[in-house]
N, C-alpha and C positions, 0 to 999 in steps of 0.2 A: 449185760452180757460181757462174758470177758473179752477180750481182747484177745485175735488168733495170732499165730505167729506169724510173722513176716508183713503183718497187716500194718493200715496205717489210717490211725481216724483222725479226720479235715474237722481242724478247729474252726468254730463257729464264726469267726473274727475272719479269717482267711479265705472263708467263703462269702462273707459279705463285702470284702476286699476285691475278689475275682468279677463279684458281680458288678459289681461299684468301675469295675474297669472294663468290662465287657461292654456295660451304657455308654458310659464315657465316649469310647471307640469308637462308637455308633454313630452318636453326634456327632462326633468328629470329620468320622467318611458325610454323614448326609449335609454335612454345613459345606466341604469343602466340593460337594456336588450341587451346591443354591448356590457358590460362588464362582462357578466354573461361567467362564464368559458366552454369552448371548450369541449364536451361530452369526457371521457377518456377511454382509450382502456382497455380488462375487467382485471383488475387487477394492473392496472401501478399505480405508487404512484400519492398518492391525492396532492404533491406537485408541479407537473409537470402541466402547458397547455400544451396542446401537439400541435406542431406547425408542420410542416416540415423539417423545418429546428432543430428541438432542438431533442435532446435524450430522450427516458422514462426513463432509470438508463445510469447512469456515472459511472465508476469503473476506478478506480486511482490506479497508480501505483508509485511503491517508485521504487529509481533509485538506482537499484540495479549492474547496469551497461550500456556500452555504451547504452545513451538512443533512440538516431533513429532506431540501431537495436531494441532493446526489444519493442518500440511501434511499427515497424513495424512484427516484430511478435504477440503479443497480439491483434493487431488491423486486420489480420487475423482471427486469433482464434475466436476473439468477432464476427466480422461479419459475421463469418455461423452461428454461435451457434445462435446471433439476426435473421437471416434471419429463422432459422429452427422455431424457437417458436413463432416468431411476434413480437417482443421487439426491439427497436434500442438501441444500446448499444453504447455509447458516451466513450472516454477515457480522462482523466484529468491525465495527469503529472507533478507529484510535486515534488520540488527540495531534503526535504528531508524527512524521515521516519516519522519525528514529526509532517510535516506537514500534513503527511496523515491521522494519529492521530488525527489532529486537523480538517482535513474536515471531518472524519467520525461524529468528535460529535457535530458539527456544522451546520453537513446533508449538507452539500454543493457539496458532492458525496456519494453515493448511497452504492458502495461496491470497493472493492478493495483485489489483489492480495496480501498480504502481508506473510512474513519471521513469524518465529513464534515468538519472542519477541513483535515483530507488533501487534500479533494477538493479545497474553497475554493482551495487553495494551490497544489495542482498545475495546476489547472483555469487561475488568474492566472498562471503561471510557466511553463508547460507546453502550454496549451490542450487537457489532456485534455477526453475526451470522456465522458461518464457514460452507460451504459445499462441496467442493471438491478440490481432489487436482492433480496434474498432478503423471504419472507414465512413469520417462523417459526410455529411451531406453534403457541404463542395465538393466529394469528392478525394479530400486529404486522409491519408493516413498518419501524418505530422503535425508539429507543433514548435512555436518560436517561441522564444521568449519578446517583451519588449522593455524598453527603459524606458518612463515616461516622467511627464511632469507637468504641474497647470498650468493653462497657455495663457496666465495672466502674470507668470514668472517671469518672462523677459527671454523664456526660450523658445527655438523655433522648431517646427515639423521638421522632422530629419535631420535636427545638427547634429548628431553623432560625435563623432572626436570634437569638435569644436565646444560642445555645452560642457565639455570636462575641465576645465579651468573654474567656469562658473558656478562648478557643483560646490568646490571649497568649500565647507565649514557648513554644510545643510544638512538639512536631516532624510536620509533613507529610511525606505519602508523596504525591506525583504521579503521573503516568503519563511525560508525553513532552511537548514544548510544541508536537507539531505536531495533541494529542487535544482534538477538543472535552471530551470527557467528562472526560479526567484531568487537563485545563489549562486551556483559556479557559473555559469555564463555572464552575470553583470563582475562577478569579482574576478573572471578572466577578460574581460572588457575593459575595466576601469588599470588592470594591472603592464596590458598591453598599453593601455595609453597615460603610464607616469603613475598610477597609484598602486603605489605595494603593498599598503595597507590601509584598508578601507575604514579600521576605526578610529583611526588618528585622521583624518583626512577627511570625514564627514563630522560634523556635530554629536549626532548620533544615528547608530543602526539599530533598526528596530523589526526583529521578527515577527510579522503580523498574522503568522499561521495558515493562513489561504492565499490565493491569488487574491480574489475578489476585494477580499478584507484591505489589501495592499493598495490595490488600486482607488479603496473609499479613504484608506489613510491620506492622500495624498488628495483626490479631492474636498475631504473636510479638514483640509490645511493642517494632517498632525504631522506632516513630511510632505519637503520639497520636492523629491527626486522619489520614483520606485521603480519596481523591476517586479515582473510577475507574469506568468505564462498568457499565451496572446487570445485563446479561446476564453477562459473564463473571463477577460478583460473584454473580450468583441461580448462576450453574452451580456455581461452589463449594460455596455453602451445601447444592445439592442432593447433591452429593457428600459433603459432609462435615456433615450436619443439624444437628452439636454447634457449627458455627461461627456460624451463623446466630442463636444465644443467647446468644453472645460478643459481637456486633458489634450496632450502633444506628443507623439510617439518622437524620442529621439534617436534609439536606435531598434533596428531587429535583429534576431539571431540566425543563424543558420537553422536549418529544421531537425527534428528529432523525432525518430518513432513514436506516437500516442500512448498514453497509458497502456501496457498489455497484460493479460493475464499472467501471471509466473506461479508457479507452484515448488513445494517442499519438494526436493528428490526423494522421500521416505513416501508421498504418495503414489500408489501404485500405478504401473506401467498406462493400465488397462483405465484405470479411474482420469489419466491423465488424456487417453486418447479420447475416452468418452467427453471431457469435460470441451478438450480440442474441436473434435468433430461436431458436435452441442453448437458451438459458437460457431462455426464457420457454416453452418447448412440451414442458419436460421432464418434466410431469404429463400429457402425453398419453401416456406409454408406462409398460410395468407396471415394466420396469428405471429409468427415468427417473424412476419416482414411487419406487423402492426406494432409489437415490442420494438422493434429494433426505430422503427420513426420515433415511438416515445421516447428512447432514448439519445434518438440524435443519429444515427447512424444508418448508412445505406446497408452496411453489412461487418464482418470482421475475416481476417487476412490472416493467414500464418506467418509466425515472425522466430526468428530464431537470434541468437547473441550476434551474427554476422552484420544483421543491421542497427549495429549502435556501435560501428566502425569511428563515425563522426566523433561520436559523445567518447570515445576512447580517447581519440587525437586530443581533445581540448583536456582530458581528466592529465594526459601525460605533461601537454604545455602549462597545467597551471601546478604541476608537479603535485598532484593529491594520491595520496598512501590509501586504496580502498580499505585495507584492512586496520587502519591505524586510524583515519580520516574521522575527527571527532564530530557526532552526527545533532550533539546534545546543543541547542538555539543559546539556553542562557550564559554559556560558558561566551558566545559572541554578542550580547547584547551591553554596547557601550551606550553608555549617557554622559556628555561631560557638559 
C-alpha cells in the first residue's frame, strides 16, 4: 500500500530496538526493587540488613585472658540480655586490644567490653559510649593492677619502690600497651621511680597478650618481673593454689572501673538504652541472676566517662597523647 501523506512507517529494527529497551527497563525497576534493603527492626543500626543468620550489634572483646573461656561466658551473658530486649547480639574476638580500637572506629563492631585504658582510647578516637559495668562477687566494681614476681627471686611481698633497683637488666612480661593494668600503670610506676625508659632498663619486654598468660610467663621462668591486672591473676591462684606461693605481689595500683560496655555513637539512641537497661535489671529475674553468677558478677551498675577521673590523672602524668598514643605491641617489643 502506498504510503499516505504526512504518515510515517516504524522501521522494523527500531521497533525491536523500543522493545529491547522497554525489557531492559523492566529488569532494571524489578532488580533495583530485590535490592532495596530488608525493613529493620525498631531501632537497630541503619548499617545492618538484618538476615537470620547475621547479628543487629557485634560486641568485641579484647583477650583479656583464656579466650574460650571468656567467650563462653560473655556469650551467655549476651544471649539473655539479646533475648530479653529483641536484639541479637553477635561477638567478634580480636587478638588484641589495638585491634579493638581499630574495629570501634572503623564500625566493623558495634561495641565492646573494654579495660579502662581501652575505653580512654576508643572513647578519644571513636567517641564510644560507656554504659555499664559488671559488679563482681566481693562486691567491687574495680580493678588493680599488680607487679609481680617469683618468690624464689630474692623479692619480697610488698617491696614496692625498693625491688626497683633489683629489676635491672630482667625480663618483663607485659600484657598489651593499650592495658592500663598490664601497661600504663607499671610504665607510670617504674618512670616515678627512676625509669624512663623501660626498654633499655629491662633485658627484655615482652607483650604476652593476656593477663593470665603474663602471670604464667613469669611463673615458667620466661620473665623475672610482670605486671597484669589483679582479677585474672586472683582467678589463677584460685584455680591453681600452688601458684599463688610461687608468685610475690610487689606492688598494687589504685583501682579503675571494670571492663564496661561502650558502644559506637552511630548505634542508636534507643538500641543503646535497650542494651543499658538489658544489663542493669538482670538481677531482677531468677534466669538473669543464674547468668549473672555464671559469669561472676552480683549485678551491673551504670558508668559514665566521669568515673575514669583516676585513669585520666595518670594518662596526663605519664604524658600519653590518646590520639597519637601508638597502640601497635611489636613496635615495643625489645629483645637485647
Amino acid at each position: 500500500m502506498p504510503q499516505q501523506p504526512g504518515s510515517k512507517r516504524e522501521h522494523p529494527g527500531a521497533m525491536l530496538l523500543l522493545t529491547l529497551s522497554v525489557v531492559a527497563l523492566s529488569a532494571a525497576a524489578l532488580w533495583l526493587l530485590l535490592q532495596r534493603p530488608r525493613p529493620l527492626p525498631s531501632g537497630a543500626p541503619a548499617k545492618y540488613e538484618v538476615r537470620k543468620d547475621e547479628p543487629d550489634i557485634v560486641v568485641g572483646l579484647v583477650p583479656e585472658q583464656n579466650i574460650f573461656s571468656q567467650r563462653k561466658r560473655y556469650r551467655a551473658l549476651l544471649d539473655h540480655v539479646g533475648r530479653r530486649i529483641g536484639v541479637r547480639i553477635g561477638i567478634r574476638s580480636l587478638p588484641t586490644y589495638g585491634a579493638v580500637i581499630r574495629a570501634l572506629e572503623e564500625q566493623t563492631i558495634d561495641a565492646a567490653f573494654l579495660g579502662s585504658l581501652a575505653y580512654a582510647l576508643a572513647h578519644k578516637r571513636a567517641g564510644v559510649i560507656v554504659l555499664a559495668r559488671p559488679v563482681w562477687k566481693d562486691g567491687s566494681s574495680t580493678y588493680c593492677s599488680y607487679i609481680f614476681a617469683r618468690a624464689d627471686s630474692g623479692f619480697e611481698e610488698g617491696a614496692g619502690v625498693k625491688a626497683v633497683e633489683s629489676m635491672r637488666g630482667k625480663r618483663l612480661a607485659l600484657v598489651d600497651r593499650s592495658s592500663l593494668a598490664g601497661y600504663l600503670f607499671p610504665v607510670a610506676f617504674f618512670r616515678n621511680h627512676g625509669v624512663a625508659d623501660i626498654d633499655s632498663y629491662f633485658s627484655k619486654v615482652h607483650m604476652s597478650g593476656s593477663h593470665d598468660a603474663a602471670a604464667l610467663a613469669v611463673l615458667d621462668n620466661q620473665a623475672d618481673v610482670g605486671a597484669a591486672k589483679c582479677r585474672p591473676v586472683e582467678k589463677l591462684f584460685r584455680r591453681h593454689p600452688e601458684y599463688r606461693r610461687k608468685i610475690v605481689i610487689l606492688v598494687r595500683s589504685p583501682e579503675a572501673p571494670s571492663d564496661g560496655l561502650a558502644v559506637h555513637p552511630q548505634v542508636p539512641g534507643k538500641v543503646r538504652e535497650q542494651l543499658k537497661s538489658g544489663l542493669l535489671t538482670l538481677m531482677q529475674t531468677a534466669e538473669g541472676r543464674s547468668v549473672l553468677d555464671a559469669f561472676g558478677a552480683r549485678q551491673f551498675i551504670a558508668t559514665s566517662d566521669s568515673d575514669y577521673a583516676t585513669l585520666y590523672d595518670m594518662i596526663r602524668e605519664v604524658g600519653v597523647d590518646l590520639l597519637t598514643f601508638d597502640t601497635e605491641n611489636e613496635s615495643r617489643r625489645g629483645e637485647r
